[in-house]
C-alpha positions in Angstrom: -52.8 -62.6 -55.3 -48.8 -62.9 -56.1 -49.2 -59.8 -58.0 -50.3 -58.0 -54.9 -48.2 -59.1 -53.1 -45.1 -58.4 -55.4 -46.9 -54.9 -56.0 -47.0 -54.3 -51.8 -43.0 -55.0 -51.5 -42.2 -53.2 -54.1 -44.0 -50.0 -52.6 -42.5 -51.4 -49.3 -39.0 -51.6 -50.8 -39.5 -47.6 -52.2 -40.9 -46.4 -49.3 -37.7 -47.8 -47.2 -35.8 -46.4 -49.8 -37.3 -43.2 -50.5 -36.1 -42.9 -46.5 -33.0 -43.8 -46.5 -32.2 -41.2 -49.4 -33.5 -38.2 -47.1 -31.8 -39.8 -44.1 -28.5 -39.6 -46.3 -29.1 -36.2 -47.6 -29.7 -35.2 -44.4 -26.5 -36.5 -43.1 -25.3 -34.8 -46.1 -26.7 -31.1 -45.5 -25.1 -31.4 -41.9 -21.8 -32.3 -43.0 -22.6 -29.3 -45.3 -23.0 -27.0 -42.5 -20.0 -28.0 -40.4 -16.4 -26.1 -40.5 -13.3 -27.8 -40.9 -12.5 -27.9 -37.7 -15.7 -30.1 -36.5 -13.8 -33.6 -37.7 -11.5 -33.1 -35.3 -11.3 -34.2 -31.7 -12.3 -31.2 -28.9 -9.2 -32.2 -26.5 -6.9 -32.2 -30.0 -7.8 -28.9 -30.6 -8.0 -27.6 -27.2 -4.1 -28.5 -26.8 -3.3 -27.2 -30.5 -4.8 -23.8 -29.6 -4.0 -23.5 -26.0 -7.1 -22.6 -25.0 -10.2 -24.4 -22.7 -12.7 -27.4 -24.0 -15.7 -24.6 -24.1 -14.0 -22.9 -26.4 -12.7 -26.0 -28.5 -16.7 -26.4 -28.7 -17.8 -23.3 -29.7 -14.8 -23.8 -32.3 -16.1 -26.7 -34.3 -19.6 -25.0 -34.8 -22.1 -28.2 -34.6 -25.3 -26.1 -34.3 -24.2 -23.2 -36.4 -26.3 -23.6 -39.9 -25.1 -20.0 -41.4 -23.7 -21.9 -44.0 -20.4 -20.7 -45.3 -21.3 -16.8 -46.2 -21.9 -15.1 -42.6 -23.2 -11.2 -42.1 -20.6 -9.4 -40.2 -22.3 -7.1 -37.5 -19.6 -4.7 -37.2 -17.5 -3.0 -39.8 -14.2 -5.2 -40.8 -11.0 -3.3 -40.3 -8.4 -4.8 -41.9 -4.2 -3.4 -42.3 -3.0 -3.9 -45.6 0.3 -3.2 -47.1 0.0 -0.6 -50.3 1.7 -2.2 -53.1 4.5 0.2 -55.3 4.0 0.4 -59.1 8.0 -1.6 -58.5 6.1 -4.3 -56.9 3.3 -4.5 -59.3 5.8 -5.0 -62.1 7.6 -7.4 -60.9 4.7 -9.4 -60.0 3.4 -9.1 -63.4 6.6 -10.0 -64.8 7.0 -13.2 -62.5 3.5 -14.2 -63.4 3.6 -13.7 -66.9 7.8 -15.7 -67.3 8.6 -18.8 -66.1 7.8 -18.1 -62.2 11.4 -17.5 -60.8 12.0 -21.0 -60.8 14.9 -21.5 -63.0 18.6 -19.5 -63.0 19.5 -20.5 -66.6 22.0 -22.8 -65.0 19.9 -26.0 -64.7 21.5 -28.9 -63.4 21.8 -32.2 -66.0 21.3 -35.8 -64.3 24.8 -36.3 -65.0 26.3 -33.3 -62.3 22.9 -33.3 -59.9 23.6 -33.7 -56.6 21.3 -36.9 -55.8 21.2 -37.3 -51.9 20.5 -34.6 -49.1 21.0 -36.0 -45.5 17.2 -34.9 -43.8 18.1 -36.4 -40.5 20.6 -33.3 -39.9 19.3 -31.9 -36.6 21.3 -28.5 -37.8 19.3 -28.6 -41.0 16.0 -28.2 -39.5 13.6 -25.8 -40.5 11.5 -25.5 -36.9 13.1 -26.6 -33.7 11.6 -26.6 -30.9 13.2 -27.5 -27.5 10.6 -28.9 -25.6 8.4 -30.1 -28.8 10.7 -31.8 -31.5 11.8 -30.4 -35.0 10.3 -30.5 -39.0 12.9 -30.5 -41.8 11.9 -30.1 -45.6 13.8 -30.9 -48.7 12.3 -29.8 -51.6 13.7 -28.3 -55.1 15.6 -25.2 -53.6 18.2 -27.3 -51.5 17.7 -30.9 -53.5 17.3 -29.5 -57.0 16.7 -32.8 -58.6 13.2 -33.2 -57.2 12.0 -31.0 -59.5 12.4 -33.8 -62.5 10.4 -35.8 -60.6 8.1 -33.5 -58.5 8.6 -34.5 -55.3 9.1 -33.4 -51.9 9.8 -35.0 -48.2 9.4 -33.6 -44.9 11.3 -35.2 -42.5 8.9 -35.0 -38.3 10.6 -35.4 -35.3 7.8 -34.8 -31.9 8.9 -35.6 -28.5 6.5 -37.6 -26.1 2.8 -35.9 -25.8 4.0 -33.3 -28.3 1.9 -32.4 -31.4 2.5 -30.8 -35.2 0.4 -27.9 -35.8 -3.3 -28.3 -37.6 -2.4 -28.0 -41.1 -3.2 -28.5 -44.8 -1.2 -29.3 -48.1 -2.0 -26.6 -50.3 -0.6 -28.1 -53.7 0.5 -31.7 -52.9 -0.8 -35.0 -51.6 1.1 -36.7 -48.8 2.3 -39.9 -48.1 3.5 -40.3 -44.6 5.7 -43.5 -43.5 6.0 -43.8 -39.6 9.6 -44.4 -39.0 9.5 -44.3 -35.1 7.5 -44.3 -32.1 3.6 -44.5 -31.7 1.0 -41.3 -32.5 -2.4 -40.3 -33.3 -3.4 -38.7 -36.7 -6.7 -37.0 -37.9 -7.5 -36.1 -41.2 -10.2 -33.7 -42.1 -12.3 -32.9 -45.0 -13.0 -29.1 -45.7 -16.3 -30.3 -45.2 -15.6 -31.1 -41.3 -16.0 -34.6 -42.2 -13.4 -36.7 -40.6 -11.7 -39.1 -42.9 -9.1 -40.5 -40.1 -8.4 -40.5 -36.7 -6.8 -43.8 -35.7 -3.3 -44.5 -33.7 -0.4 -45.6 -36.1 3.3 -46.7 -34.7 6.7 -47.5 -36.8 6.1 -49.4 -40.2 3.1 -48.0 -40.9 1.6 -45.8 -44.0 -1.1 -43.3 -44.0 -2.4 -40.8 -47.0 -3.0 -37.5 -46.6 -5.0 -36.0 -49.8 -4.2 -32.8 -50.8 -6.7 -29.7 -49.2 -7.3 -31.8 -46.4 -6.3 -30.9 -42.9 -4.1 -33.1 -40.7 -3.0 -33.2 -37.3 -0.2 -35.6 -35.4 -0.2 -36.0 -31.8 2.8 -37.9 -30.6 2.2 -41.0 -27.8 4.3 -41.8 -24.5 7.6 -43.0 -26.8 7.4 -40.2 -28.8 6.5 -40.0 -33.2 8.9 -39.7 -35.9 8.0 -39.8 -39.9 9.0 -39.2 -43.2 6.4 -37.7 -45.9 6.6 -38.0 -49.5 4.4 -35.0 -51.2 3.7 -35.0 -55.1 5.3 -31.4 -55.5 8.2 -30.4 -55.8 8.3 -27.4 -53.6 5.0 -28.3 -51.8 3.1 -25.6 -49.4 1.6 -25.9 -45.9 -1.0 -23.8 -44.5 -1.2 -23.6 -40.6 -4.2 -23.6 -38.6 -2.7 -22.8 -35.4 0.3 -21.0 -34.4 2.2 -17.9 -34.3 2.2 -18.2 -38.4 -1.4 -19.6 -38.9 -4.3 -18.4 -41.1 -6.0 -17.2 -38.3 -3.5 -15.4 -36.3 -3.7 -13.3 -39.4 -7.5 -12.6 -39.0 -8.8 -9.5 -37.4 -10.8 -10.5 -33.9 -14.0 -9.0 -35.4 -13.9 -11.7 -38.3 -12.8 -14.8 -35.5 -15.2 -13.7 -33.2 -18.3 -13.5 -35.5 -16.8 -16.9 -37.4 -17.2 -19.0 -34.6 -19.7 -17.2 -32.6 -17.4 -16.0 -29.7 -16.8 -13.2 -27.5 -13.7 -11.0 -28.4 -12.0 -12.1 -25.2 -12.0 -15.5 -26.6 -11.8 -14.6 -30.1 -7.9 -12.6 -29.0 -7.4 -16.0 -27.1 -7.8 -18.5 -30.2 -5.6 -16.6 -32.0 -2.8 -15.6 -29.3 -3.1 -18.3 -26.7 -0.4 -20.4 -29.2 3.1 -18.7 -30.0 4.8 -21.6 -31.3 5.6 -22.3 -35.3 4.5 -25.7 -36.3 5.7 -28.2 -33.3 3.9 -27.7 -30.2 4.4 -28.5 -27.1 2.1 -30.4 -24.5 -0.8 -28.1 -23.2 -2.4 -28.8 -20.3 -5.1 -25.8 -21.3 -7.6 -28.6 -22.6 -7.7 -30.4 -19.2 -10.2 -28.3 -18.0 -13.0 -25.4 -18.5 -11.9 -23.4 -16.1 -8.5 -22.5 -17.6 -8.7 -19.9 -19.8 
């Protein structure tokens, strides 16, 4: 009789597990499926594109299950720059020395220049008026964070402003919240949403390299410093005048997400703006286009 009933829960406790694996893989094949762009909020990437919640929708791609290889209806036409035999030289040459990275007139620890003042206004690298400003230092103007491979990025937003959708190419980020109050989302490329949570001064959130992150600033406005492990680290917009898909040809953003050209020509133009944004009131309703 007890080893029945051991036998029964046993099958009981594989059946219930057995389950719970295909509910996981599952959830794991739908994460799968999903775009970078489906961790994020709809009304964070309404305002980051300037464009309506439908679109937002249509944008993060829930029930599309293409995968990530899609069959383009139309043929792609694409303008490309024809490269000299010059150019191709040089490249080679850069590729194949020590990248351009050194003048032969490296600095020693003894005559570096140690400290760079970030919080120049003058200094910044995007300014925007009615959105804030973004200021780098990195091993072209602070050439001493190349021994230790480091950069900082210095964020000022004003209230209700936002930082372009964006993602560290070759560096994680460490971001210390100097000021203020704000939102931030971090994305997998998997569309998976890692976090979205509101931080305020004195606090420290991780950014992992590849993964996109957006800041929205509250009512008081968001300030921050982050550290990145590189020393001349690279972003990658997702919106903007500058952003991966402002570079895109309409046929290839309309077919991507599904949309009508009209829109398509809308996601990518609707935003002309370089990294700081400011408030939109286009995700406030459907009706604006």
């Amino acid at each position: 009789m007890q080893s029945q009933r051991s036998s029964y829960q046993r099958d009981q406790f594989e059946g219930q597990r057995g389950r719970q694996d295909e509910d996981e893989s599952r959830r794991h094949q739908q994460d799968r499926n999903r775009n970078v762009f489906g961790g994020f909020d709809e009304q964070i990437l309404a305002e980051a594109f300037n464009i309506n919640t439908r679109l937002a929708r249509s944008m993060r791609n829930e029930k599309d299950n293409r995968g990530i290889i899609v069959r383009a209806e139309h043929e792609l036409q694409v303008v490309s720059p024809h490269q000299s035999r010059e150019e191709e030289e040089r490249e080679i040459e850069y590729r194949g020395g020590r990248g351009g990275r050194f003048n032969g007139i490296e600095e020693t620890f003894c005559t570096a220049r140690l400290k760079h003042n970030i919080n120049d206004r003058e200094r910044a690298d995007f300014f925007n008026p009615r959105a804030g400003r973004l200021t780098t230092v990195n091993s072209l103007n602070l050439p001493i964070l190349r021994s230790v491979q480091l950069s900082v990025e210095r964020g000022v937003l004003y209230p209700n402003a936002m930082m372009s959708p964006h993602w560290n190419m070759n560096a994680h980020s460490i971001i210390y919240i100097t000021r203020g109050n704000g939102r931030i989302q971090i994305v997998g490329d998997n569309g998976q949403t890692i976090f979205d949570g509101e931080v305020r001064e004195g606090q420290v959130v991780t950014a992992p390299q590849s993964f996109a992150v957006v800041k929205k600033a509250g009512s008081q406005g968001f300030e921050w410093v982050s550290f990145k492990t590189n020393d001349n680290a690279q972003v990658s917009q997702l919106a903007g005048r500058v952003s991966t898909i402002r570079g895109l040809p309409v046929e290839v953003v309309a077919n991507s997400f599904q949309i009508s050209r009209e829109d398509a020509r809308r996601l990518k133009n609707n935003r002309e703006e370089v990294s700081v944004f400011s408030p939109s009131q286009s995700g406030r309703s459907d009706e604006i286009a």
